[in-house]
N, C-alpha and C positions, 0 to 999 in steps of 0.2 A: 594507755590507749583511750582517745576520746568515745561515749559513746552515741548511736546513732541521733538521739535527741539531744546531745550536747552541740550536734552541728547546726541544728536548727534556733538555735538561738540567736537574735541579733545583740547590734553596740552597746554595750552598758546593761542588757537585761543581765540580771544574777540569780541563779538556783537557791530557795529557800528550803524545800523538802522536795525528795525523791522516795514516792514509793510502787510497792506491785498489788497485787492481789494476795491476801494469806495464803499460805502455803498449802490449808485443807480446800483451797477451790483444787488442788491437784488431783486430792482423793476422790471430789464429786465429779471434776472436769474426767476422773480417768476412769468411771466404777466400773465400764462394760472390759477396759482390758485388765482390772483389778479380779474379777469375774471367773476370765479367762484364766489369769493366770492360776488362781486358784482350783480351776478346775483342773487346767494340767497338770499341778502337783499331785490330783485326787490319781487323778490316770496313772502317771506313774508307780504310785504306788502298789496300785492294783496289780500293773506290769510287774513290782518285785513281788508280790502275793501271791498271783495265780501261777499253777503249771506249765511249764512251755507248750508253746501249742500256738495254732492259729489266733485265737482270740486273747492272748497275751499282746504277741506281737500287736495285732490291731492297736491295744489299747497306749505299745508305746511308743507308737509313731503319729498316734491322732494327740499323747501328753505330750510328744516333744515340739509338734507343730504348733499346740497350741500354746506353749511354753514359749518360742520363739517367735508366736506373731503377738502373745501380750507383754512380751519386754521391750517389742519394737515402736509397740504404739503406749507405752507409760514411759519411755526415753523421747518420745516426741510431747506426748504431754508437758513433761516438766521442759524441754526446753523454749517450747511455746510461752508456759509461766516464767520462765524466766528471764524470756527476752523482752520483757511486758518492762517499760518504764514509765511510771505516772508522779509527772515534775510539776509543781510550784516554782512561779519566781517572782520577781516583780512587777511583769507585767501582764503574765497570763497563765492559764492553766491547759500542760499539755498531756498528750494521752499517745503512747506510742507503742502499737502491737507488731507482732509480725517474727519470723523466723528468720527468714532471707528476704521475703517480699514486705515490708515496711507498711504500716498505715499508722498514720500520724494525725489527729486532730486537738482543736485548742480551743477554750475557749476565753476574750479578752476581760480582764478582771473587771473594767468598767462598765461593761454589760452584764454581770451577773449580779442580781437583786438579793439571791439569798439562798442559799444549800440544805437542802432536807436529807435528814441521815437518819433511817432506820438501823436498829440494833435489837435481834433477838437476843434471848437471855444468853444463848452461848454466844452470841458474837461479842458480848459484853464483855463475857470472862474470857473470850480467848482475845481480845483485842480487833475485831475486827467488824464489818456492817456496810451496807450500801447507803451510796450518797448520789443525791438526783441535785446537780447544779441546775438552776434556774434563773430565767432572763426575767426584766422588769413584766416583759408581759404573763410571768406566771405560766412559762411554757418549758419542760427539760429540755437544754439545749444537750448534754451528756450525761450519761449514766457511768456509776463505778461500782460493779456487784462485785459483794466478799472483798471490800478494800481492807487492807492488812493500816492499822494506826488511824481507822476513819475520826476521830475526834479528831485528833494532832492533825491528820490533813485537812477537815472542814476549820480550822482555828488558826490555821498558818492560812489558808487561802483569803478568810476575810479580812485579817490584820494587813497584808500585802495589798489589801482593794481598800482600806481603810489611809495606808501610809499614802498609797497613788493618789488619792483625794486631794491630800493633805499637800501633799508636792502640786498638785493642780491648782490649788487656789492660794496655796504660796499662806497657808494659814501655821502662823507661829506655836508652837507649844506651850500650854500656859506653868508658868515655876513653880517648882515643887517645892517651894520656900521661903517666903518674902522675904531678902533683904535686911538685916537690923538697919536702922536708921543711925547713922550716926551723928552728934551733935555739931550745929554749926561751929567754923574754927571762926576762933576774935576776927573782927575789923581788923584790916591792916592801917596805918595809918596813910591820911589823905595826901593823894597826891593828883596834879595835875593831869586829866584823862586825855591820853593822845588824841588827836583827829583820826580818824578810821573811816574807809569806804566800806559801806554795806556789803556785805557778801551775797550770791544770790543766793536764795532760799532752794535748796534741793529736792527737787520732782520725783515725782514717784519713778523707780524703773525703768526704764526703757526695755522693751520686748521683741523680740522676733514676728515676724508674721507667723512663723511655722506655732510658737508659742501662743498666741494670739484664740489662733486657729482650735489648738488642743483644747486651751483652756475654755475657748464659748462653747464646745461641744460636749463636755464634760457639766455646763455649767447646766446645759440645755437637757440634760438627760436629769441632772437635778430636778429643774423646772418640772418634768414631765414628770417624776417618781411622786412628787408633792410635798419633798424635803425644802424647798424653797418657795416662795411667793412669786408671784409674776413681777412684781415692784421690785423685789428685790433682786430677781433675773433682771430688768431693764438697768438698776442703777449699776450693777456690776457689771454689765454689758457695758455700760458708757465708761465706764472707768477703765475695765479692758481695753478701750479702743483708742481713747486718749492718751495709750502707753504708746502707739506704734510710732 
């Protein structure tokens, strides 16, 4: 069965990592009925200690109420955490709470400049810490408290905003091995060279407008971050455009 954030996804995006919040936000999200419940067992037992009597009874109808209003609100807890989906894919990062009423926001990978992830010493050892995504202007667009894998999710989200790049300016991977060279083979022996018509010389790409579009906007947000030159936004600009 698909789940609620798997429907939100559009054509060709792909899921890179899904995660929630560690499972001890339960215990701090739940302490008041954590509390309770423990006070009800106290009452109870008092209830099997003391003599029958008025003030028995009291004590085990006030343990069992309280016994049953904090199992109600620590089964809504954990299903709150568990309805919690926090996706990566490749084209953005989404955030998806809710029990039965839904609330879903996102933020798109090419607008986030860079993730700050605190980590106290226990969120260290138990795997987990909050992470404040942030846009180029240096503002959090979403927060992630008590993310469960926050390294693995802050290092899958930049590699995914790194690859988008990479597909945006259509830039090649450089080889992880040069080639041996091998040595030229003999002269064949001479012979008369056919007449041959010139073939045309191959143009760069031909592009979409929709493509066009993506890529100067992508190009432009460069420009603006200061990873590029204005010269060099203008000549990639004009060579963009001479593709259409």
């Amino acid at each position: 069965m698909a789940r609620y954030a798997d429907r939100l996804l559009a054509d060709g995006e792909r899921v890179a990592l899904r995660g929630r919040q560690h499972v001890l936000a339960t215990f701090i999200e739940g302490r008041v009925p954590w509390i309770l419940f423990v006070l009800a067992l106290v009452l109870l037992g008092l209830d099997v200690q003391l003599e029958p009597g008025g003030v028995r009874d009291g004590f085990g109808l006030l343990g069992l109420v309280l016994l049953l209003v904090s199992l109600g609100w620590l089964a809504y807890v954990y299903m709150e955490w568990y309805s919690q989906d926090y996706l990566v894919t490749n084209r953005r990062v989404i955030k998806v709470e809710g029990i039965l009423g839904k609330r879903s926001a996102d933020s798109s990978l090419e607008k986030i400049n860079d993730a700050v992830l605190q980590q106290s010493l226990f969120g260290r050892m138990l795997g987990y810490g909050d992470l404040d995504i942030m846009t180029a202007a240096e503002e959090s667009v979403d927060r992630y408290r008590m993310l469960s894998q926050a390294q693995t999710f802050k290092r899958t989200m930049l590699d995914e905003k790194h690859k988008l790049e990479q597909e945006a300016f259509q830039i090649p991977a450089p080889p992880l091995r040069a080639a041996p060279v091998a040595p030229p083979p003999p002269p064949p022996p001479a012979e008369p060279a056919p007449v041959l018509t010139a073939a045309p010389a191959s143009g760069p790409r031909q592009m979409s407008s929709a493509e066009i579009t993506s890529a100067l906007g992508n190009l432009a947000d460069l420009r603006d971050r200061g990873a590029i030159s204005p010269e060099d936004y203008e000549a990639k600009k004009q060579d963009l455009l001479g593709r259409l």
